[in-house]
C-alpha positions as CSV (number, residue, x, y, z in Angstrom):
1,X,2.0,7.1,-12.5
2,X,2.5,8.8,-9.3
3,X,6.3,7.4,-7.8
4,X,7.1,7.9,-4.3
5,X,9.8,6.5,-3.0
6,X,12.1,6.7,0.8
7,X,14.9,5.3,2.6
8,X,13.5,3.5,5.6
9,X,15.8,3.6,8.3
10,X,14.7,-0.4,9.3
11,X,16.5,-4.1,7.6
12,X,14.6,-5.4,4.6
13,X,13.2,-7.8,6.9
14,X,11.5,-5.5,9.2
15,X,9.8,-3.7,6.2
16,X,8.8,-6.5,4.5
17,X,7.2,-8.1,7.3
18,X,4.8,-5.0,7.6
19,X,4.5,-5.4,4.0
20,X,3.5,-9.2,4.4
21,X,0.7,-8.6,7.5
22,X,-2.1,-7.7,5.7
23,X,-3.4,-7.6,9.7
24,X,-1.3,-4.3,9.5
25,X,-2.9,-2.5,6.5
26,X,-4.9,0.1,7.8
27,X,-1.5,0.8,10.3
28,X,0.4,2.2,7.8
29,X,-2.0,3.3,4.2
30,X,-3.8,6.3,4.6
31,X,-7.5,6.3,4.1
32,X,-7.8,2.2,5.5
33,X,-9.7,3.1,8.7
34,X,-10.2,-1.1,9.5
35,X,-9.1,-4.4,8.1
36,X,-12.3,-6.8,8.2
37,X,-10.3,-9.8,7.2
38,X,-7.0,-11.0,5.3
39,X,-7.4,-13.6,3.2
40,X,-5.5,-17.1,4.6
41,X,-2.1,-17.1,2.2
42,X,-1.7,-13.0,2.2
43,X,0.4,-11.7,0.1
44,X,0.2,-14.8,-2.6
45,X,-1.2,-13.7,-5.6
46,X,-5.1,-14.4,-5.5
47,X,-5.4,-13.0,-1.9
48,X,-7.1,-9.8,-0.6
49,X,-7.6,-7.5,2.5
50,X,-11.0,-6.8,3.2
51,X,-10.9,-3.6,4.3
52,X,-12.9,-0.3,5.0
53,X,-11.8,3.8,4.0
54,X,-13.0,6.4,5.6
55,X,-14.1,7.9,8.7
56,X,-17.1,6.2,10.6
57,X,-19.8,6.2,9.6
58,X,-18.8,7.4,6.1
59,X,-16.9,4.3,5.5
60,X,-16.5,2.3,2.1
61,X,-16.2,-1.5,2.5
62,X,-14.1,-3.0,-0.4
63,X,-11.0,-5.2,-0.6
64,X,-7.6,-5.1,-2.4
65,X,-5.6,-8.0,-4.1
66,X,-2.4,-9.1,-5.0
67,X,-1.7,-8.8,-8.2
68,X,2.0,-10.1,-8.1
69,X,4.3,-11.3,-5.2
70,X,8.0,-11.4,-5.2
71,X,8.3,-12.0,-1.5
72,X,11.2,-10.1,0.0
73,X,11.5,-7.6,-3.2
74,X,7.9,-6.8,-4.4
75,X,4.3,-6.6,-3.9
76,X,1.8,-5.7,-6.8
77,X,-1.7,-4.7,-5.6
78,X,-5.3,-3.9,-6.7
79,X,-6.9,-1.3,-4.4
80,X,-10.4,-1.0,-4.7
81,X,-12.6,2.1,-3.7
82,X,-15.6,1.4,-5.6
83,X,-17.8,3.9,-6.1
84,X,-14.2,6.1,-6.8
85,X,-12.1,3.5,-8.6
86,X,-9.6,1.0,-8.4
87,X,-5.6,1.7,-8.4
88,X,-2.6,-0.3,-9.6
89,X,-0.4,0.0,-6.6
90,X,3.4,-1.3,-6.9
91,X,6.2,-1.7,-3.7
92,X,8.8,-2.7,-4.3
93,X,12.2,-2.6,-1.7
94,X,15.5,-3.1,-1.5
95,X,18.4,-3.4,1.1
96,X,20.6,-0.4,1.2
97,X,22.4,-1.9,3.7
98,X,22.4,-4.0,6.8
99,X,19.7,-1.4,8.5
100,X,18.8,0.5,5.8
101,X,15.6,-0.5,2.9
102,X,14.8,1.8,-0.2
103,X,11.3,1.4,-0.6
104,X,9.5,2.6,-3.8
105,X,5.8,3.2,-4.3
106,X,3.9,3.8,-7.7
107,X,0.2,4.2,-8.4
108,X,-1.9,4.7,-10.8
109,X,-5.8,4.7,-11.3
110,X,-7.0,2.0,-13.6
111,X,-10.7,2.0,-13.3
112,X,-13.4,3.9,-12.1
113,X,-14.4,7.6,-12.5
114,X,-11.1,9.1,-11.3
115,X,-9.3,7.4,-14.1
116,X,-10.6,9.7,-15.8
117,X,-8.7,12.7,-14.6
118,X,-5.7,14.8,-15.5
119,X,-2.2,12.7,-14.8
120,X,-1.7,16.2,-12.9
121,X,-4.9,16.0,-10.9
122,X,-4.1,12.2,-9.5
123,X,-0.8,13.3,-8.8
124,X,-1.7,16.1,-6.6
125,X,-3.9,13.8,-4.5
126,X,-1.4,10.6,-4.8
127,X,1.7,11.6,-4.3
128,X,1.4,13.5,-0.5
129,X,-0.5,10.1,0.4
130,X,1.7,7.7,-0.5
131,X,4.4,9.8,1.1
132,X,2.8,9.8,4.4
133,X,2.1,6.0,3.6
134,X,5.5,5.5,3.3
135,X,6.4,7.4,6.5
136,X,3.7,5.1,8.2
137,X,5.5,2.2,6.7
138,X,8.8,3.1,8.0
139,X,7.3,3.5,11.3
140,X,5.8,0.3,12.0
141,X,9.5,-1.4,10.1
142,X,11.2,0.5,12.6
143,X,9.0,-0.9,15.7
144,X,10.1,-4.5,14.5
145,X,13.8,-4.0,13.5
């Protein structure tokens, strides 16, 4: 499981109300070029972002879903990027203090072709992502803290 993990200079608030606009997907997770549609209810468990990756006109349309919500403290998701494969993403993010959130990212590919490869392999294209993802996600906290 690739881990990432960074201490987002916003309140818990701020980061979970990125967390909780699926509007804001393709803001702050590298590779969503444009959110179709979000799913009335996002992030309860059941709902998806309808989504695309890519750069036009190369773009994948697929969704991802909540797997688990803890509202506040976690988020468990289902990424889809079918003809690739599907990932097991989970956030999860705690207050450090008044203006300060540790947020945590792992991943893992559960399906699909690039399941397939080494641990080492998925980490070396996982783990610079979700660190920009995260630097995206402290970004957009920041703009509402």
């Amino acid at each position: 499981m690739a881990e990432v993990s960074l201490n987002v200079e916003a309140p818990i608030e701020a980061v979970w109300a990125v967390l909780a606009d699926g509007w804001s997907y393709a803001g702050w997770v590298v590779g969503a070029s444009h959110i179709r549609d979000v799913d009335t209810g996002w992030p309860k468990s059941g709902t998806r972002i309808h989504h695309s990756v890519g750069p036009w006109p190369l773009v994948i349309q697929d969704t991802t879903e909540v797997v688990r919500c803890e509202p506040g403290s976690s988020l468990e998701l289902d990424a889809r990027l079918w003809p690739v494969g599907a990932a097991r993403i989970a956030i999860t993010v705690e207050a450090r203090s008044e203006t300060q959130t540790h947020v945590r990212m792992a991943e893992r590919v559960v399906r699909g072709p690039t399941a397939y490869l080494p641990k080492f392999v998925q980490d070396l294209m996982l783990i610079p992502r979700n660190k920009e993802t995260l630097q995206r996600l402290e970004a957009l906290a920041r703009g509402r803290g």
